[in-house]
C-alpha positions as CSV (number, residue, x, y, z in Angstrom):
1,X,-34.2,-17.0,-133.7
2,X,-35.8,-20.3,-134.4
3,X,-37.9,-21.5,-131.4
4,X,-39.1,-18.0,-131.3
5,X,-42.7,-19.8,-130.4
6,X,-41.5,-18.8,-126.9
7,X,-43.5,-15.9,-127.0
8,X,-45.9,-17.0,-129.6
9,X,-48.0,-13.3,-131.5
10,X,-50.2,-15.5,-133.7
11,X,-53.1,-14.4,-131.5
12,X,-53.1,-10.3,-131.5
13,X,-55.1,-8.9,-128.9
14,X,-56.5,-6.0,-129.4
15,X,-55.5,-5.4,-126.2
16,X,-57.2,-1.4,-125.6
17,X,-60.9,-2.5,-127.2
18,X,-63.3,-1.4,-124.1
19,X,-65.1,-3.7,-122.5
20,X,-68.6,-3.8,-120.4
21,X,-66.7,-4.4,-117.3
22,X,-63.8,-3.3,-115.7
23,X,-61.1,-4.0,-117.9
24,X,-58.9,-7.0,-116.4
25,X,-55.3,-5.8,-115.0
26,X,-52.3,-6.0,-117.1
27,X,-50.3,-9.0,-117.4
28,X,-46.6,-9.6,-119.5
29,X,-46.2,-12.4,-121.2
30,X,-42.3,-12.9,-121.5
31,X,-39.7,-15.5,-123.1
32,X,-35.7,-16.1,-123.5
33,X,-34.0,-17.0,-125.8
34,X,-30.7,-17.9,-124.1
35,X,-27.2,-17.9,-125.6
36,X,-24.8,-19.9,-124.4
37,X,-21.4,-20.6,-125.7
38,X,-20.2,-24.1,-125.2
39,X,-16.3,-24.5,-123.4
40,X,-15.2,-26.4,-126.3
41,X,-11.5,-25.4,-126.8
42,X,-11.9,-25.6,-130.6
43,X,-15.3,-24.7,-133.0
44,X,-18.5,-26.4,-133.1
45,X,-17.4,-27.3,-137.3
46,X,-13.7,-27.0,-137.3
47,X,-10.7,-27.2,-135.1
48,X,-9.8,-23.0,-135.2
49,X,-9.5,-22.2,-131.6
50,X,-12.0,-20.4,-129.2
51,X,-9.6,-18.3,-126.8
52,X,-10.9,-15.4,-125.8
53,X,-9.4,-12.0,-126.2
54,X,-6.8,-12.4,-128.7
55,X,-5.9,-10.6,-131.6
56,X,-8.4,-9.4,-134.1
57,X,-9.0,-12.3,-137.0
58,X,-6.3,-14.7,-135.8
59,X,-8.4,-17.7,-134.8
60,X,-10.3,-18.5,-138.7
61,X,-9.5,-20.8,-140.7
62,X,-11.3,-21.6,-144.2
63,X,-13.9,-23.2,-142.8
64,X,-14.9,-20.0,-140.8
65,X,-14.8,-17.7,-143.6
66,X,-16.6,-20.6,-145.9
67,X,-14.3,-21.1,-148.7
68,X,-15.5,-22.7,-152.0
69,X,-14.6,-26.6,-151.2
70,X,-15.0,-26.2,-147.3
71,X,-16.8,-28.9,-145.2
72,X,-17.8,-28.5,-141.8
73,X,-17.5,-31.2,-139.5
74,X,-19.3,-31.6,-136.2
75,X,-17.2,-31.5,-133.1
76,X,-18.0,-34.5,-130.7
77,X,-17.4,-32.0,-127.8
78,X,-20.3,-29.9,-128.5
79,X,-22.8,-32.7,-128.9
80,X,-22.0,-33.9,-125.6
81,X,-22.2,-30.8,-124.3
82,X,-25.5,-29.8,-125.4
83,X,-26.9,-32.9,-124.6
84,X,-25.6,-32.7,-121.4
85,X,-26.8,-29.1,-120.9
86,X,-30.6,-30.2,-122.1
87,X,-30.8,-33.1,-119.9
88,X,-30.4,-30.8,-116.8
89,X,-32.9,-28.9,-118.2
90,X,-35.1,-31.7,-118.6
91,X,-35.6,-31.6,-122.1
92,X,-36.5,-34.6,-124.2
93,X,-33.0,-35.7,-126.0
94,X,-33.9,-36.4,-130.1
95,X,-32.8,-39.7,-131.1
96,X,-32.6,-38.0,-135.0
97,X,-31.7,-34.3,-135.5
98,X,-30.3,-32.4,-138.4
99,X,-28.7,-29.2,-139.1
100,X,-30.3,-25.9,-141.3
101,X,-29.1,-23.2,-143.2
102,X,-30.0,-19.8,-142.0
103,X,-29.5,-17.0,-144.5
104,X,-27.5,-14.3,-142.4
105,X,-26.6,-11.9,-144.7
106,X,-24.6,-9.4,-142.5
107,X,-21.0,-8.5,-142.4
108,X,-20.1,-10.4,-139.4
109,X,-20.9,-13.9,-140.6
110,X,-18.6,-14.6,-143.7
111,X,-20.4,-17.2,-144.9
112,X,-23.3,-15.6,-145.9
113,X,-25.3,-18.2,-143.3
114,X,-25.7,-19.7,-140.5
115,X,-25.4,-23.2,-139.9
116,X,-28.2,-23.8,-137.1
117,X,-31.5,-26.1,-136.1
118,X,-34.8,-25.5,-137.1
119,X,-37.4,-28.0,-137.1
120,X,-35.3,-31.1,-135.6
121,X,-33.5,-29.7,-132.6
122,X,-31.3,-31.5,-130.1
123,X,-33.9,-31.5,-127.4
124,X,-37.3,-30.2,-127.2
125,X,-40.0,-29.9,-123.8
126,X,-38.7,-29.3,-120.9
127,X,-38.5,-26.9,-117.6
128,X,-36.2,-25.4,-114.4
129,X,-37.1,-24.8,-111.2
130,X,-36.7,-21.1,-109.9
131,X,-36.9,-19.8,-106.8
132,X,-38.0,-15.6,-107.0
133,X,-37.3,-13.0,-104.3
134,X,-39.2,-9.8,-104.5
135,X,-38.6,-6.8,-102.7
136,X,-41.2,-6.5,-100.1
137,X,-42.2,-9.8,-101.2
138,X,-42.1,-13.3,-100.1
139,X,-39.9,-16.0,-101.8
140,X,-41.6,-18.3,-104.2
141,X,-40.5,-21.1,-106.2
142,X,-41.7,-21.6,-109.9
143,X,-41.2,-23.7,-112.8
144,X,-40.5,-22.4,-116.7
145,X,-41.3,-24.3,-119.4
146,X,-38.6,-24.5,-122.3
147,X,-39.6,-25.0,-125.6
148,X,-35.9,-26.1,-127.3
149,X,-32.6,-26.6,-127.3
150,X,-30.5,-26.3,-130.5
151,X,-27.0,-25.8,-131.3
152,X,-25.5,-23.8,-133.9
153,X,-22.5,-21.3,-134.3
154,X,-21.7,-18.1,-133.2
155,X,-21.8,-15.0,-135.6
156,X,-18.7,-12.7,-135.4
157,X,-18.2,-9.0,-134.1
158,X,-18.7,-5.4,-135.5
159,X,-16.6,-2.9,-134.2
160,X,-17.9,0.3,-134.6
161,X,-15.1,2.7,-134.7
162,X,-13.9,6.9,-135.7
163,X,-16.5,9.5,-134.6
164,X,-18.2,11.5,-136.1
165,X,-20.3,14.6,-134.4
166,X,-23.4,14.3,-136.5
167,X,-23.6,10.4,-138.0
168,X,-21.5,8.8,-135.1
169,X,-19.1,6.3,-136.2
170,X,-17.1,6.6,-139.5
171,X,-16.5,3.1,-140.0
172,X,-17.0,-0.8,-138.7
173,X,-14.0,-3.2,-138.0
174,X,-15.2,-7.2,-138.1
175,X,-13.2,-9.9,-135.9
176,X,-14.1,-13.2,-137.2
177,X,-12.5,-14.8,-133.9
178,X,-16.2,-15.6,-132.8
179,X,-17.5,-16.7,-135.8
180,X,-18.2,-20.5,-135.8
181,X,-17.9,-20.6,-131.9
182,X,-20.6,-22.9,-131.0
183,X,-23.9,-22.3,-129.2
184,X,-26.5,-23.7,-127.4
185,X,-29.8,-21.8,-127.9
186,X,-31.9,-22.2,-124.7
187,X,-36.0,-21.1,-125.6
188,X,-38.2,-20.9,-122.8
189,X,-41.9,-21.0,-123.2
190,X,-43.9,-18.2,-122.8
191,X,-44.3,-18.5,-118.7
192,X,-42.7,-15.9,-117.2
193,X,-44.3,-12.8,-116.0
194,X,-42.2,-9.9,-114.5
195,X,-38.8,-8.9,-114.8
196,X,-37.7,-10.4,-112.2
197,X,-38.7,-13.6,-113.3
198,X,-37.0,-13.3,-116.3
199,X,-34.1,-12.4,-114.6
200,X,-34.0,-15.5,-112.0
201,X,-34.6,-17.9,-114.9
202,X,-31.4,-16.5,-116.6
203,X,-29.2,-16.7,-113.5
204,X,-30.5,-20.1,-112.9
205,X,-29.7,-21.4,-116.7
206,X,-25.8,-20.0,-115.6
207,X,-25.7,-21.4,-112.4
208,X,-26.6,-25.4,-114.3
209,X,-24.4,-24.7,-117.5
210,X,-21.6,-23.4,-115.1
211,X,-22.3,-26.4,-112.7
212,X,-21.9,-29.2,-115.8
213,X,-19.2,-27.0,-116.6
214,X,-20.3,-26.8,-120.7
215,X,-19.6,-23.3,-120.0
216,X,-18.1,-20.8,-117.7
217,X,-21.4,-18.5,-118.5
218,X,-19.3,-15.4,-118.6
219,X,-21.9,-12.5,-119.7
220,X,-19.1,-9.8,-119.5
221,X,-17.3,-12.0,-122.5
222,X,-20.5,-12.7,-124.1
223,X,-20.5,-16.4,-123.0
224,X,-24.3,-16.2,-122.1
225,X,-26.3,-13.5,-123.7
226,X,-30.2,-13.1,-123.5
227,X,-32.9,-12.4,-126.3
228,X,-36.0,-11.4,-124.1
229,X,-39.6,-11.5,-126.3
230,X,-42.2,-9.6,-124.3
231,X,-45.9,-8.7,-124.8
232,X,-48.9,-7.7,-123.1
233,X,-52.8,-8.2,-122.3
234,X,-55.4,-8.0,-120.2
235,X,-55.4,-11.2,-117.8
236,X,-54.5,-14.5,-118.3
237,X,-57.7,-15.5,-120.3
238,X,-56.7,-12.7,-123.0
239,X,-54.9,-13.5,-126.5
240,X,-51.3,-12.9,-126.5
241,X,-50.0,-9.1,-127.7
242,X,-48.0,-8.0,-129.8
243,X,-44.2,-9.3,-129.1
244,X,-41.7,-6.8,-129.0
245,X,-37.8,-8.5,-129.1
246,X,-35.0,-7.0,-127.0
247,X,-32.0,-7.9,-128.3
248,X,-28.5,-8.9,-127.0
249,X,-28.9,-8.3,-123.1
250,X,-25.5,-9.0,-121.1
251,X,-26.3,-8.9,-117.0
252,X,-29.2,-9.9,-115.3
253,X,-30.1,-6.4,-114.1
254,X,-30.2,-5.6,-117.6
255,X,-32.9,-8.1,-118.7
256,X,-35.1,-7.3,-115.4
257,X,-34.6,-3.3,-115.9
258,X,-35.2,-3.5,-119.6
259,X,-38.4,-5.9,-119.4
260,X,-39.9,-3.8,-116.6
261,X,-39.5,-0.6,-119.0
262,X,-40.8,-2.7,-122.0
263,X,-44.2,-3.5,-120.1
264,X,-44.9,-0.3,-119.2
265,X,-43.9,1.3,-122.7
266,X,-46.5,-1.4,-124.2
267,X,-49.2,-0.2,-121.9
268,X,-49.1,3.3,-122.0
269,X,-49.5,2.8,-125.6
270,X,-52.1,0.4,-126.0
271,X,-53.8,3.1,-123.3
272,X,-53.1,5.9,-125.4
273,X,-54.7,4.2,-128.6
274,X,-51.4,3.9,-130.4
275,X,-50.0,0.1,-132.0
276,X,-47.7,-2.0,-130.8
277,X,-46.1,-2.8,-133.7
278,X,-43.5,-6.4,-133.8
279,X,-40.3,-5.1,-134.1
280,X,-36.2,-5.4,-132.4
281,X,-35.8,-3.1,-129.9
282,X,-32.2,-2.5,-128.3
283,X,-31.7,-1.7,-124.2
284,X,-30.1,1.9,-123.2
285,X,-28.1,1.4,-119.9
286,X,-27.3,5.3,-120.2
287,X,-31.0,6.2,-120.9
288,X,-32.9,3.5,-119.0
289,X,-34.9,2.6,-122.0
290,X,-35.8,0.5,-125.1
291,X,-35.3,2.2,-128.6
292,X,-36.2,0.5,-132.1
293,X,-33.4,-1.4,-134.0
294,X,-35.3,-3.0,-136.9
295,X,-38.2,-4.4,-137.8
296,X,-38.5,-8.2,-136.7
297,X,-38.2,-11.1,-139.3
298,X,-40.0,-14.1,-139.4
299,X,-38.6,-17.2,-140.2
300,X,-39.6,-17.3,-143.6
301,X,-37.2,-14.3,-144.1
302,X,-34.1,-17.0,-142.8
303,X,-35.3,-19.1,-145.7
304,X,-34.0,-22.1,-144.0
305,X,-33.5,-25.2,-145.9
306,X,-30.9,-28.7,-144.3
307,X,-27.5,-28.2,-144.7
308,X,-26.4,-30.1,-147.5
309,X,-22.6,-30.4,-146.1
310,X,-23.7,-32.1,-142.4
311,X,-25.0,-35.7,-142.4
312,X,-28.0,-36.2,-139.5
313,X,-27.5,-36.3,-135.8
314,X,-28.3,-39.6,-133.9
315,X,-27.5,-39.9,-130.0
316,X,-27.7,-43.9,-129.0
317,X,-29.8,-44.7,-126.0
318,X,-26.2,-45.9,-124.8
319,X,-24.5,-42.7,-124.8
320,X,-27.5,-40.6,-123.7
321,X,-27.5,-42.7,-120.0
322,X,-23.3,-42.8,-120.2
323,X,-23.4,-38.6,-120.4
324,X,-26.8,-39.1,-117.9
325,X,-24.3,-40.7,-115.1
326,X,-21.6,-37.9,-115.4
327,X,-24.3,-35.1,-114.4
328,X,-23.3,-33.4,-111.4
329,X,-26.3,-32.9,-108.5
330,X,-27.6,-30.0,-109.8
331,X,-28.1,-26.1,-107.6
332,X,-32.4,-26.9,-107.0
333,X,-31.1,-30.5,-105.8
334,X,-28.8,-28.9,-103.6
335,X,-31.1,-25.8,-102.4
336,X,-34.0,-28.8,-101.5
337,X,-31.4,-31.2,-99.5
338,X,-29.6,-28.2,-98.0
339,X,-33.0,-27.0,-96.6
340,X,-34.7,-30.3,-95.9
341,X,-31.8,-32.4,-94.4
342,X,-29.5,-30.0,-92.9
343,X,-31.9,-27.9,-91.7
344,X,-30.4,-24.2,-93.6
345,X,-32.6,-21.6,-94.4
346,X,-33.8,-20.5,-98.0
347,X,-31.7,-17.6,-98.0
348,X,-28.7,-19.5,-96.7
349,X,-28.9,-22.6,-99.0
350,X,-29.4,-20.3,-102.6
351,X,-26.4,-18.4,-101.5
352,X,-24.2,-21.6,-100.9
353,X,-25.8,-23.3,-103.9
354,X,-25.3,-20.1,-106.0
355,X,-21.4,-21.3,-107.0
356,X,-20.5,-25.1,-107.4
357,X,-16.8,-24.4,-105.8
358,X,-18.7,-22.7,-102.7
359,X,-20.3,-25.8,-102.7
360,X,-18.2,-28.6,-102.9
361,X,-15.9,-26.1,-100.0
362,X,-19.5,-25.9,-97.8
363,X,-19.8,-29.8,-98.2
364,X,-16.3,-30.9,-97.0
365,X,-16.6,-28.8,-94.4
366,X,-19.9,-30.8,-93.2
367,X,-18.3,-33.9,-94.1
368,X,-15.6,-33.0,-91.4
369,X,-17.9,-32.9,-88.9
370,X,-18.9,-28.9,-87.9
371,X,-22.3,-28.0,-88.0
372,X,-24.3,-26.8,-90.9
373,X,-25.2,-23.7,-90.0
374,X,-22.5,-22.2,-88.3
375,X,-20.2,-23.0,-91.2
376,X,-22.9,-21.7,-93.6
377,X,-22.3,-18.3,-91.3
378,X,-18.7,-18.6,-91.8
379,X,-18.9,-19.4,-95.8
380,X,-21.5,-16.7,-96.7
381,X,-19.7,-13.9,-94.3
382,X,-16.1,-13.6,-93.9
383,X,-15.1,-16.7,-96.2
384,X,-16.7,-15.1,-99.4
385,X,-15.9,-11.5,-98.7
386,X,-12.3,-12.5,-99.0
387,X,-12.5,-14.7,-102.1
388,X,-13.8,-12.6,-103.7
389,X,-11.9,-8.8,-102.4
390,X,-8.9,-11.4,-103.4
391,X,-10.6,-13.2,-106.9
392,X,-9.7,-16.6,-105.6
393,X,-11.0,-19.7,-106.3
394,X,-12.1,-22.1,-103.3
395,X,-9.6,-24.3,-104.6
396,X,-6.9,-21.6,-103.8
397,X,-7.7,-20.9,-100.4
398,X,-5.5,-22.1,-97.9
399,X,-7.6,-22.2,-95.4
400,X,-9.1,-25.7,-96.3
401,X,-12.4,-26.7,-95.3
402,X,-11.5,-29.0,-92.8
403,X,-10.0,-26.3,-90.6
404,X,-12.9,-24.6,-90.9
405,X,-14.7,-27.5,-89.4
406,X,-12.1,-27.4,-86.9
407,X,-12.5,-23.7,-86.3
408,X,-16.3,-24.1,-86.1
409,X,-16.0,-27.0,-83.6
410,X,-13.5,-25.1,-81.0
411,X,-16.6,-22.1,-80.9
412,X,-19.9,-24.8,-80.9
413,X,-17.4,-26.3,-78.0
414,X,-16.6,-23.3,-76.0
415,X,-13.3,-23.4,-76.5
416,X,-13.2,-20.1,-78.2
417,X,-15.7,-17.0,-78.5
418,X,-16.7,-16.1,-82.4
419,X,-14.8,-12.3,-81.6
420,X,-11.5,-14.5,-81.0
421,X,-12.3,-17.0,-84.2
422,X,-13.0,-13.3,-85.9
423,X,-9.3,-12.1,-85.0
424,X,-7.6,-15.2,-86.2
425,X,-9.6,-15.7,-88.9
426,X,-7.8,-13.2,-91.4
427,X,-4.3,-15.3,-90.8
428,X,-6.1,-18.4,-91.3
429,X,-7.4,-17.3,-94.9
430,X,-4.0,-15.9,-95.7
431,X,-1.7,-18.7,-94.7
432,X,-3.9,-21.4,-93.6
433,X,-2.7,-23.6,-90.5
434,X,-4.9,-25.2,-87.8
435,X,-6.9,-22.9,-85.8
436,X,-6.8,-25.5,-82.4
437,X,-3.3,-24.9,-82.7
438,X,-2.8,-21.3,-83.0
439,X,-5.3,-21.1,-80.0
440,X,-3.4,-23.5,-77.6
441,X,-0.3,-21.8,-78.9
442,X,-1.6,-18.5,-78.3
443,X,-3.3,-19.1,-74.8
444,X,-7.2,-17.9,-76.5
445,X,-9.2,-20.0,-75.2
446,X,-12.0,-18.9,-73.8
447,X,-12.4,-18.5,-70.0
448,X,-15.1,-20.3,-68.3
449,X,-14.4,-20.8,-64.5
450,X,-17.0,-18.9,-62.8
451,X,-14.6,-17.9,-60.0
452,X,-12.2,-16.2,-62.3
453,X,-14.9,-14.4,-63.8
454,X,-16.5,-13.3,-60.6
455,X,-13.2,-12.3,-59.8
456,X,-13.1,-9.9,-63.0
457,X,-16.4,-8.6,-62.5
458,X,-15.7,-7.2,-59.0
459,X,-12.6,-5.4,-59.9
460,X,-14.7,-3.8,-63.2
461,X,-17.3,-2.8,-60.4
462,X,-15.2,-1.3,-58.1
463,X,-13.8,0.5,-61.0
464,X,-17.2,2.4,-61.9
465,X,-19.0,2.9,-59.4
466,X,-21.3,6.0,-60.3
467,X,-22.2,3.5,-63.4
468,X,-23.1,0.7,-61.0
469,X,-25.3,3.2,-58.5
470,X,-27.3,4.5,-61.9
471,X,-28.1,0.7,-63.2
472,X,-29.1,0.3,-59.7
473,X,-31.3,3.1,-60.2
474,X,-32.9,1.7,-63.6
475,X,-30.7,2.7,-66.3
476,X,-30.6,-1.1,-67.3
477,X,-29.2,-0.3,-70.5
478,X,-25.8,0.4,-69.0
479,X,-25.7,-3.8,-68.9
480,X,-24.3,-3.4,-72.2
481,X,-21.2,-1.0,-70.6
482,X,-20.2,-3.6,-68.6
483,X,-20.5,-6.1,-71.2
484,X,-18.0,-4.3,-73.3
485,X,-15.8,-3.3,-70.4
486,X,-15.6,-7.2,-69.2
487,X,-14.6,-8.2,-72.4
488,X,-12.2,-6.0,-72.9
489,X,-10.5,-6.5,-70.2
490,X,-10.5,-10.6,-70.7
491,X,-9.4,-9.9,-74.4
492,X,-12.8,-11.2,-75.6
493,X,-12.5,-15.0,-73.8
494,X,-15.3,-14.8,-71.1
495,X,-17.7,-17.1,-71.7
496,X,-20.3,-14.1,-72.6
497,X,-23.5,-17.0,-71.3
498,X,-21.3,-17.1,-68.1
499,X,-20.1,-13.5,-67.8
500,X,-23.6,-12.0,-67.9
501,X,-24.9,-14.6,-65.7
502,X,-22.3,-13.3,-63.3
503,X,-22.2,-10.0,-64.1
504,X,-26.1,-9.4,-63.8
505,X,-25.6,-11.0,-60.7
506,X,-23.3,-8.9,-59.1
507,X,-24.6,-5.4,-60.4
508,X,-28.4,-6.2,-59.0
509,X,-26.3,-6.5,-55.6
């Protein structure tokens, strides 16, 4: 793809000459190219529509399948979505850009081309922000460079069909309905280093093209799909490798599983003595490896040349700030204020950050007055496991975010345990209502008069005594019996600060 300078191979390293030292240690050198398809209800050059999963070859039109005495026509949508999507990535917005000719020849793109960007994109030099969790590691937070953004249309889809024993399938079906679709090609520069990386700086492009809402980044329907280029070379100071592209990579486990096999395919060959040559590779989910699809083209093989048909892009200063105002605060904005002013942890605040609708639910809540961190608990917990066991939106839920507040308050207030908010919690997602008043209604609230739960505790040790004699004799760990037996009988309400108080009280005699 154009852009590919993400991963730039003009420098081959000989990457397995000796040295007169210790060799350095390995290091990848890895960029995206990102796919993603704009919402647009129509196509990025004509108005054929983009609806997903419908009949083979019913959304094209002439324009799609490039009839003599076609001409495309730019649809305003896109541009605004594209700039939209490159200023959250901090690109540079062109005032001029223009739009190539890419020579596709492949069944699945009628036209014979592709209508793209080449040398005057949208939006060139910018960067993200991610934040990478490691197994056994510490979290760190690092930024990505990105070379480009550039739209251009979607190719359309081979179905490979029959079966055949020996030579596989017998023959290929083509649905045009995704041909002309338009996309915004996101190319990172070559800063990213390990899989996981790789794989955090895809999620994060989803979670900011999901949060303008330009697209709903669905990788199961091919929304967002992910080129990865990846070479290798001893240390930083060393030459770039020889780039190896993996082609067409749908989850996120995908990209980090495939890169991790790529790097050590690479090394164990450059070990061996044996090229890396430049080339496609595909990713085997069944086989948990990389296997060669083609040899790699250049983009003197796309022969691009401007696209006589399309007149050049220009974006006025004036409708560059008017899109600029509608951007929404974006997920790093929300991680850093979530952590810095309300006081969440990292883990907390990328989890409520990771969905804008958990979110916006998360900030009414706080704007009703709970506190931060208990609703966080509530939201991440029980509040998400049912959304999503259910595929709800937080829009759907009836339990709004206010009566969480409410809920959250009554518990911070000692009104009511968390094990009774637990037990009315799954009648509160279902049918909503206010939690103060099914408590009042309901005669839960929590009991705190010391003399009724002195009262309790005598009866529950008059009831065991052999258990109080052996705590008595140092089998302290029986404190948590009597926990479990005092609640039980008060239905969960004690106060448990007050009950143990009491009840460590009474059993030391």
């Amino acid at each position: 793809m154009a852009g590919a300078a993400a991963t730039a191979s003009a420098k081959t390293a000989d990457a397995a000459s000796p040295a007169s030292t210790a060799p350095a240690a390995w290091e990848a050198v890895i960029g995206l190219e990102t796919h993603v398809q704009l919402g647009t209800a129509s196509k990025i050059f004509t108005s054929a529509s983009t609806t997903f999963g419908d009949d083979p070859n019913t959304h094209i039109d002439p324009v799609v399948c490039g009839l003599p005495g076609t001409l495309p026509v730019l649809n305003q949508k896109v541009l605004e979505y594209a700039v939209k999507a490159a200023m959250a990535l901090n690109l540079h917005i062109a005032e001029h850009s223009k739009f190539d000719r890419k020579q596709y020849f492949y069944p699945d793109l009628p036209k014979n081309y592709q209508i793209s960007q080449y040398d005057e994109p949208i939006a060139e030099d910018g960067w993200i922000e991610v934040e990478v969790a490691e197994k056994g590691k510490e979290t760190y937070t690092k930024r990505i460079g990105i070379e480009r953004l550039h739209m251009e249309e979607d190719a359309g889809k081979l179905v490979h069909a029959g079966s055949d024993r020996l030579a596989g399938s017998t023959h290929s079906l083509v649905d045009y309905n995704r041909a002309g679709v338009a996309l915004a090609e996101i190319v990172s520069k070559p800063d990213l280093r390990t899989g996981r990386e790789a794989a955090e700086y895809a999620s994060e492009i989803r979670r900011i093209v999901r949060y303008l809402g330009v697209s709903d980044g669905n990788m199961q329907e091919g929304s967002l799909r992910c080129d990865v280029n990846i070479s290798v070379r001893r240390g930083p100071e060393a030459p770039f490798g020889t780039k190896v592209e993996i082609k067409n990579m749908n989850s996120f486990s995908a990209i980090q599983k495939a890169i991790d096999f790529e790097i050590q395919r690479q090394i164990k060959a450059y070990e061996a003595g044996e090229p890396v040559v430049q080339e496609t590779r595909l990713w085997d989910e069944g086989k948990q490896l990389t296997k060669s699809m083609r040899g790699k083209e250049g983009a003197s093989d796309y022969r691009y040349f401007p696209d006589p048909d399309l007149g050049p892009i220009e974006v006025s200063a004036e409708r560059r700030e008017g899109w600029r105002a509608e951007l929404p605060e974006l997920p790093a904005a929300k991680r850093h204020r979530y952590a810095e002013q309300l006081g969440l942890s990292t883990y907390d605040a990328r989890v409520l950050t990771d969905e804008r609708a958990m979110a916006d639910y998360f900030e009414a809540a706080v704007a009703a007055g709970a506190d931060a961190k208990g609703l966080a608990n509530w939201i991440t917990g029980d509040i998400a496991a049912h959304v999503n066991a259910n595929r709800l939106s937080y829009a759907e839920l009836p339990f709004r975010p206010e009566l969480l507040a409410e809920m959250v308050q009554l518990i911070d207030g000692g009104v009511i345990s968390g094990k009774i908010a637990k037990e009315i919690l799954p009648e509160l997602l279902e049918k909503g209502g206010s939690p103060k008043a099914i408590v009042e209604e309901r005669g839960l609230g929590m009991i705190s008069d010391p003399a009724a739960i002195a009262a309790i505790v005598t009866e529950l040790l008059a009831a065991h005594p052999e258990e109080v004699t052996a705590f008595r004799g140092g089998k302290t760990k029986l404190q948590g019996f009597f926990v479990g037996q005092l609640m039980k009988r008060t239905g969960g309400r004690a106060d448990p600060k007050l009950a143990n108080q009491i009840l460590i009280e009474k059993l030391k005699g």
